[in-house]
C-alpha positions in Angstrom: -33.8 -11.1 51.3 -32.4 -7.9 53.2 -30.4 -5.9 51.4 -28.3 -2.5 52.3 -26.3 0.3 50.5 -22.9 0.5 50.1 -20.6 2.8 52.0 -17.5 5.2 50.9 -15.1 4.5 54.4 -11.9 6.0 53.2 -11.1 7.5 50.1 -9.6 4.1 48.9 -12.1 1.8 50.5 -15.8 0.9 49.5 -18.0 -1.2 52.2 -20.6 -3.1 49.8 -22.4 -6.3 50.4 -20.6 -9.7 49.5 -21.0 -11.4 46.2 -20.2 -15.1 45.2 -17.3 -13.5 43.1 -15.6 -12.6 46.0 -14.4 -15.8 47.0 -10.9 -15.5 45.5 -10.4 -11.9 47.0 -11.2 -13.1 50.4 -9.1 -16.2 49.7 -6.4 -13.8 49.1 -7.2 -11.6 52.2 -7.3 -14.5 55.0 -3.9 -15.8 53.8 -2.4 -12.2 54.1 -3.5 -12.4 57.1 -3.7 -15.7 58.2 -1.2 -15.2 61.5 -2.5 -11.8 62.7 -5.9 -13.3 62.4 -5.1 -16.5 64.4 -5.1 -15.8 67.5 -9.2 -14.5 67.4 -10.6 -16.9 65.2 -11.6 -20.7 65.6 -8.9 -23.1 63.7 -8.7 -23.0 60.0 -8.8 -26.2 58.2 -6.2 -25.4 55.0 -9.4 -25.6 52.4 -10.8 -22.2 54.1 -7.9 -20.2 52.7 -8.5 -20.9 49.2 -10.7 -19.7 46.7 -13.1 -22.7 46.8 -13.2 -22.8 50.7 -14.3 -19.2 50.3 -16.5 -20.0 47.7 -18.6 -22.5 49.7 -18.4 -19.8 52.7 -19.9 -17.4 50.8 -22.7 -19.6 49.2 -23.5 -20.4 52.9 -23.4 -16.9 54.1 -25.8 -15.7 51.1 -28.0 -18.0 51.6 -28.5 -16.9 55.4 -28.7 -13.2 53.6 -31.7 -14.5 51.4 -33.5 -15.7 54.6 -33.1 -12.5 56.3 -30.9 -13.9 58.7 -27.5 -12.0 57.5 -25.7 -9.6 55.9 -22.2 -9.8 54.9 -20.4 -7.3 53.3 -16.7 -7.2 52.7 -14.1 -3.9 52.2 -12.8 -3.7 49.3 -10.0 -1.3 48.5 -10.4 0.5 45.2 -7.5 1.5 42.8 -6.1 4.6 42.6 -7.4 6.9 39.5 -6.1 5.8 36.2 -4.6 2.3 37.0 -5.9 -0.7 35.4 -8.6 -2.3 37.4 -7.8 -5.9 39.0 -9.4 -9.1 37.5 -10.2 -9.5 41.2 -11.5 -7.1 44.3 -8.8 -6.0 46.7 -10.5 -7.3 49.9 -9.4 -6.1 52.7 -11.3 -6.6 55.7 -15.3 -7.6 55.7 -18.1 -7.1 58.9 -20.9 -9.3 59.2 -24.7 -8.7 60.8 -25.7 -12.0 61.9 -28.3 -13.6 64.2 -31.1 -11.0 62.8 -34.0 -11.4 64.6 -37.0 -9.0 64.1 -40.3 -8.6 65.8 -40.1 -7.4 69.5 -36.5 -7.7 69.6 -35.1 -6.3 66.4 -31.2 -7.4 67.1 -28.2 -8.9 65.1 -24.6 -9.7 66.3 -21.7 -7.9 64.5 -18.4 -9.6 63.6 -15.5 -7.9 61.7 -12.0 -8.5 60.7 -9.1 -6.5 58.8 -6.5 -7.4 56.7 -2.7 -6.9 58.2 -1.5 -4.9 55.8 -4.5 -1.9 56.6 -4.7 -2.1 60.6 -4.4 1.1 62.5 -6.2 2.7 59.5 -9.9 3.2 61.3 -11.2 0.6 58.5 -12.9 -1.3 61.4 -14.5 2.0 63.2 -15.7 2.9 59.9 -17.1 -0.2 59.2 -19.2 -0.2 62.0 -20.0 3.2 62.3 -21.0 2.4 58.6 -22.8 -1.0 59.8 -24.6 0.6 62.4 -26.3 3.5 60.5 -27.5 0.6 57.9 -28.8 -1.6 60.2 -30.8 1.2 61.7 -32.1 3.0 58.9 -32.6 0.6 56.2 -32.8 -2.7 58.2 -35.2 -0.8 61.0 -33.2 -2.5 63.9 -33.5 -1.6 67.6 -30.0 -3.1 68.9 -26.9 -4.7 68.1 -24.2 -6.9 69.8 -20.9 -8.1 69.5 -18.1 -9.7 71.9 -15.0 -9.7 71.9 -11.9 -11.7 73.8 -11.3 -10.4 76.6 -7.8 -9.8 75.9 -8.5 -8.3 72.5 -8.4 -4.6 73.5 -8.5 -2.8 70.1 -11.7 -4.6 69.5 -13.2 -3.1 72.9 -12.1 0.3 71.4 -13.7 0.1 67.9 -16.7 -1.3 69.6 -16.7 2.0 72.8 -15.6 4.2 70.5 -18.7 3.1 67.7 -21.1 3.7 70.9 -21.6 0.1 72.3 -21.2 -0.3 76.0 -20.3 -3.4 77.5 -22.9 -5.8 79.3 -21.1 -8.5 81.1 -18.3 -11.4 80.0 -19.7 -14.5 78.4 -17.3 -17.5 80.0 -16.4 -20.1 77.4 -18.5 -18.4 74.5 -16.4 -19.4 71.8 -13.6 -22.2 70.9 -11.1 -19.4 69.4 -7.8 -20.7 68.2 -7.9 -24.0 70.0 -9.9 -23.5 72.9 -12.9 -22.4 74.6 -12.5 -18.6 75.3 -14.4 -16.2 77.5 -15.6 -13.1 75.6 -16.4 -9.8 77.1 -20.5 -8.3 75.7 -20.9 -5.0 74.1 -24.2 -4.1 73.0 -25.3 -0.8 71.2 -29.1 0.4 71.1 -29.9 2.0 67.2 -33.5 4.2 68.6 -36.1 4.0 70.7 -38.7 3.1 68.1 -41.6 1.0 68.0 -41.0 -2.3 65.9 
């Protein structure tokens, strides 16, 4: 199983790695953001947006964590000094490493997402700035890669402004919100080395 250490993005929000109590706090975030979301994800059957839809996501997801495949984490905002804890996290946003793959490549694709209420914030710079240094440094990676629509320009900006360059446009990569959408490549290379 790979694990990695959470990290402090904003005063108010913690990065840490997912756990299966999370479900509800996710189920919470996606239906916030549900229509802001919409437009770069593949179609949501109604189950995904509740708790136990989340639930079974998460189960999936830490499984793939336990093989060494993954590593989710979500962003969860923390209360402010002297209120009352929540029953439940806060989520607001998570990033994924996916796709690891060790030996002579030493890769994993990056995905991320943030709740309506907190864009324009820098959670998703952060987050990746904050996924990057992980995945170098504790998970002893070479290179990362994401894509992006190729109409989704903040994306391309987190993603330039985090240090990946773009590689080339992937036609029809991914069915996203109803249809098969070309994606532009962005890759970052963590150190030069040896595996």
């Amino acid at each position: 199983m790979i694990t990695a250490s959470p990290a402090r993005l904003t005063p108010d929000v913690l990065m840490r790695p997912a756990v299966p109590e999370d479900a509800t706090g996710l189920a919470r975030a996606y239906t916030r953001s549900r229509g802001h979301l919409r437009r770069w994800e593949p179609e949501r059957d109604e189950a995904f947006f509740t708790p136990a839809g989340q639930a079974q996501r998460l189960r999936s997801r830490l499984a793939e964590q336990r093989a060494g495949r993954a590593l989710p984490w979500v962003l969860v905002r923390q209360p402010d000094r002297g209120a009352a804890e929540a029953d439940e996290p806060d989520i607001v946003g998570a990033i994924t490493l996916s796709d690891i793959v060790l030996g002579p490549l030493r890769s994993g694709h990056v995905g991320y997402w943030i709740d309506v209420g907190q864009v324009r914030r820098g959670l998703a710079s952060a987050a990746v700035t904050a996924l990057c240094a992980a995945a170098d440094t504790e998970l002893g990676l070479h290179r990362l890669q994401a894509g992006t629509l190729v109409d989704n320009l903040a994306s391309q900006r987190v993603l330039t402004k985090c240090g990946f360059v773009p590689f080339g446009v992937a036609e029809n990569y991914l069915h996203i919100n109803g249809a098969w959408r070309d994606h532009r490549l962005f890759q970052k290379i963590l150190n030069d080395r040896r595996p």
